[in-house]
N, C-alpha and C positions, 0 to 999 in steps of 0.2 A: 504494500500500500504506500503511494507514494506521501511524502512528508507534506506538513500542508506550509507553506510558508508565510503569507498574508495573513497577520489574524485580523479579526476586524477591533474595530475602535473598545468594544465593549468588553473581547478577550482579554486585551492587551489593560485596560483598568484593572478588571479583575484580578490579574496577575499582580499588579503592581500593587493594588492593596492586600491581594493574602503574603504577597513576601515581607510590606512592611508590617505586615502585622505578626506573622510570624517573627522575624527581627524585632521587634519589639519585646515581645516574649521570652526570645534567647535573650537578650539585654537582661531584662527582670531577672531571669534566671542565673545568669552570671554575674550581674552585681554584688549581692550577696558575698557569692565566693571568693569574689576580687576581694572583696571590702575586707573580709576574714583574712584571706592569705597575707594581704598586706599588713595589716595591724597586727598577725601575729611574729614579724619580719620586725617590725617596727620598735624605736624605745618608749619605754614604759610611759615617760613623763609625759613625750608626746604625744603619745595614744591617748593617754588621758585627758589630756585636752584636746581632742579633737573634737568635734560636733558632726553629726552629716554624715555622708559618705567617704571612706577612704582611697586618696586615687592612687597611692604610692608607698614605696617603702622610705620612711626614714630614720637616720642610724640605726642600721643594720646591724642586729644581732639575732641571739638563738636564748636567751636567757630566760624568756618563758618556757621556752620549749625542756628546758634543764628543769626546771623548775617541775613542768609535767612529767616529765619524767624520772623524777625524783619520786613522785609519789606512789606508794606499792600499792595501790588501789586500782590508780590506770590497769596496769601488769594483771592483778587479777580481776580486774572488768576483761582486760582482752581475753585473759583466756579460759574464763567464764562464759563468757560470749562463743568464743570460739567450738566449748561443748555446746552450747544449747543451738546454736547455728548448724553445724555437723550432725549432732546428733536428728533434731528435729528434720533435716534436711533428708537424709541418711533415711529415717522409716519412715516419714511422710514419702517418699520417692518410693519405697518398698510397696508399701499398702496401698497409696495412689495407681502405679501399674499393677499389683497383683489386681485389686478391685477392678481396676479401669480395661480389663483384659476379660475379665469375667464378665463384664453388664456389656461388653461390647459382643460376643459371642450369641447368634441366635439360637440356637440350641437351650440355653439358658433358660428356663423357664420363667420364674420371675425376678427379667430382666427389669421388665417395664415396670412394675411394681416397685420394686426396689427405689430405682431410678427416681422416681415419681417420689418418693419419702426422702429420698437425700437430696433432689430441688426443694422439696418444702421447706428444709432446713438453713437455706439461703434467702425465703422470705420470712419464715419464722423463727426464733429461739427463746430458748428458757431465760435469759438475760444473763443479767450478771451476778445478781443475788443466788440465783438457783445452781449455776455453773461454778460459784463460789462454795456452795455448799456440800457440791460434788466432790470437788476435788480435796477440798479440806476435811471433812468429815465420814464423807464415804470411802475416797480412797486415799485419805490418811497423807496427803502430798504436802502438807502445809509445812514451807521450809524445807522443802526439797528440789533439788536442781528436775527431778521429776515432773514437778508441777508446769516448770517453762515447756517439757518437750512432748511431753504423750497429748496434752488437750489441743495443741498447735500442730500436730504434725500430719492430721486430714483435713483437706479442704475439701467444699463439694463443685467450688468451681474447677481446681484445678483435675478435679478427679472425670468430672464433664467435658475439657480442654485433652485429655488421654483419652479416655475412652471416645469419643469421636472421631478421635485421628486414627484409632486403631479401627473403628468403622470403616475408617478410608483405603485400609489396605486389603487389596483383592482378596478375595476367597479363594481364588485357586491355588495360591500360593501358599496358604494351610493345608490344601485337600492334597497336594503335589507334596508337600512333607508328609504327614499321612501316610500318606502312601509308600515314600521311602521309610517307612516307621519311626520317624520322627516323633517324641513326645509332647505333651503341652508347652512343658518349661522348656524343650528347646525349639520351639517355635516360638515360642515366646520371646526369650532371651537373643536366641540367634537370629529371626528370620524378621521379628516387625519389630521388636525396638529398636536394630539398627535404621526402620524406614522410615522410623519416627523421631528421629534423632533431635531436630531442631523443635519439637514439640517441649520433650524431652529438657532442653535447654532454657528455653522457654519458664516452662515450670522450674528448676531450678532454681533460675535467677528471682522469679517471686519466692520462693522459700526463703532464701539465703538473704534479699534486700528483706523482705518483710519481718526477718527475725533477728536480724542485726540492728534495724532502727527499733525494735519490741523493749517495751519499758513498764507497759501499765501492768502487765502480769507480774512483773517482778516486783512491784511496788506493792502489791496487795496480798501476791502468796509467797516473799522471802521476809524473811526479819533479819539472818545473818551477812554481815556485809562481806565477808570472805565467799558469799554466793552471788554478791548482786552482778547484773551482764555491765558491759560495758557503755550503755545509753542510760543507763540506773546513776553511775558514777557522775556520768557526764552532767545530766538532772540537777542532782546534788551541786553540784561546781558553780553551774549555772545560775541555779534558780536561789538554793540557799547560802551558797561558798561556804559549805562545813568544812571542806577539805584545804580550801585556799591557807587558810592559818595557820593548819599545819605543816604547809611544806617546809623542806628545809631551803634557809636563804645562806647557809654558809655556803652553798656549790655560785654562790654569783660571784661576780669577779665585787672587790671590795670597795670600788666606787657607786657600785649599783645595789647594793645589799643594804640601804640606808632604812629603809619598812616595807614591809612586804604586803602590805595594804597598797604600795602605789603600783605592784603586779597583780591586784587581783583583775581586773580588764582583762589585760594579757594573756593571762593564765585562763579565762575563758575561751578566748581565741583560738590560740593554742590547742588547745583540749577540743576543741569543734575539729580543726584538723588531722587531729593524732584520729579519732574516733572515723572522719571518712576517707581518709587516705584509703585502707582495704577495698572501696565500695569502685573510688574511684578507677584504680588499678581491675577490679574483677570485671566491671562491666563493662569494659572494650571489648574482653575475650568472647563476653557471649553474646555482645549487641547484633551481632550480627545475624544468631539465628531467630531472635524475636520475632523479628515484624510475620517470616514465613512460620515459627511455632504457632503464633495467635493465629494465624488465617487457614492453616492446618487444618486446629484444632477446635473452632472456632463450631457454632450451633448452627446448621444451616435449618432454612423452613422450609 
């Protein structure tokens, strides 16, 4: 089909305002981050009086960043974090495809019934009170790294996003295993999760973002702070600064260790970046199978 070259008058608006509106958006969205990166680059005093937006680094140092790193909280947020992200990751992924393998299968008998209760479940739930009760009383998780991983680690959208993509891979490519006597699990494992791969992906990256920034459940079922995740910590920094006072100020060089009230700004900065640095680095690797996971995997009518 040959290219069209001439748009007309109305194309050609069109265009020019979704680009500057989208640009605009990317703005909004990177300001923010500039504003953080820079101020946490930046010295103390001057950060402190800053007003506004920050457009640049000035006096250049790393002295909050010492500072954050000085404190063994970070350390164990990150690798608090890091179980409750893995692990939830890890059998949410298991039980997602085991289920999403099973309700996809016509042979199945109640498929659709199933199905039909665990969409209910995405317009209705028991709340938070009820869900609270569960896990605390019933199955006894209260202050347990437990509590972050088993009640987070099914979802019914993402389990809706598998099981439809595995709708989408032919039948005869199970019946042609079958046949060479091929088992379930290794038609499973070997012949459609590899075809589902960026679905696959897809789900991943919502597991792993959505339980890296996860903080309300660790707020209401941890009490031990040798358990809290790493957006728990952050919280605290942020919202209360329990932690700012105690860090130690002998690691700053001895012109800049004057009170360590004038690093509390800093030290929030700072701590915004230690916390998404991971996020940013993971999701180049898998940005790329998203856009085709979601359209996969996606509900057709």
């Amino acid at each position: 089909m040959a290219k069209v070259k001439n748009r007309s008058a109305g194309s050609r608006v069109f265009n020019a305002i979704n680009y500057t509106f989208f640009a605009l958006i990317i703005l909004v969205c990177l300001l923010p981050v500039w504003h953080v990166l820079c101020a946490s680059f930046s010295d103390a005093s001057w950060v402190l009086g800053q007003s506004g937006i920050i457009w640049r680094i000035e006096g250049f140092n790393v002295n909050g960043y010492k500072l954050v790193f000085a404190n063994q909280n970070i350390w164990s947020g990150y690798f608090n974090t890091l179980i409750y992200v893995f692990g939830t990751t890890a059998l949410g992924m298991f039980l997602t495809v085991m289920a999403g393998y099973a309700l996809s299968r016509k042979d199945f008998l109640w498929a659709n019934p199933i199905m039909f209760l665990i969409s209910f479940t995405m317009l209705f739930s028991g709340g938070i009170v009820t869900t609270y009760i569960l896990v605390t009383q019933y199955l006894h998780m209260y202050d347990s790294r437990w509590a972050l991983i088993i009640p987070g680690c099914m979802s019914a959208f993402y389990l809706i996003l598998v099981r439809t993509a595995l709708n989408n891979v032919p039948e005869s490519l199970e019946e042609s295993a079958m046949l060479d006597g091929a088992g379930r699990f290794t038609i499973l494992f070997k012949i459609m999760l590899p075809l589902i791969k960026s679905t696959l992906a897809t789900v991943i990256l919502y597991y792993v973002i959505g339980n890296w920034n996860s903080w309300f459940n660790a707020l209401i079922y941890l009490r031990s702070k040798d358990k809290f995740p790493l957006q728990l910590v952050l919280k605290d920094i942020l919202v209360t600064a329990s932690d700012t006072m105690s860090m130690d100020t002998a690691i700053l060089d001895s012109s800049d260790s004057a009170d360590t009230v004038l690093y509390k700004q800093l030290i929030k900065y700072c701590t915004i970046i230690v916390s998404t640095v991971p996020m940013f680095i993971f999701y180049p690797f898998i940005q790329k199978y998203f856009e085709s996971g979601v359209m996969i995997g996606a509900i057709k009518g």
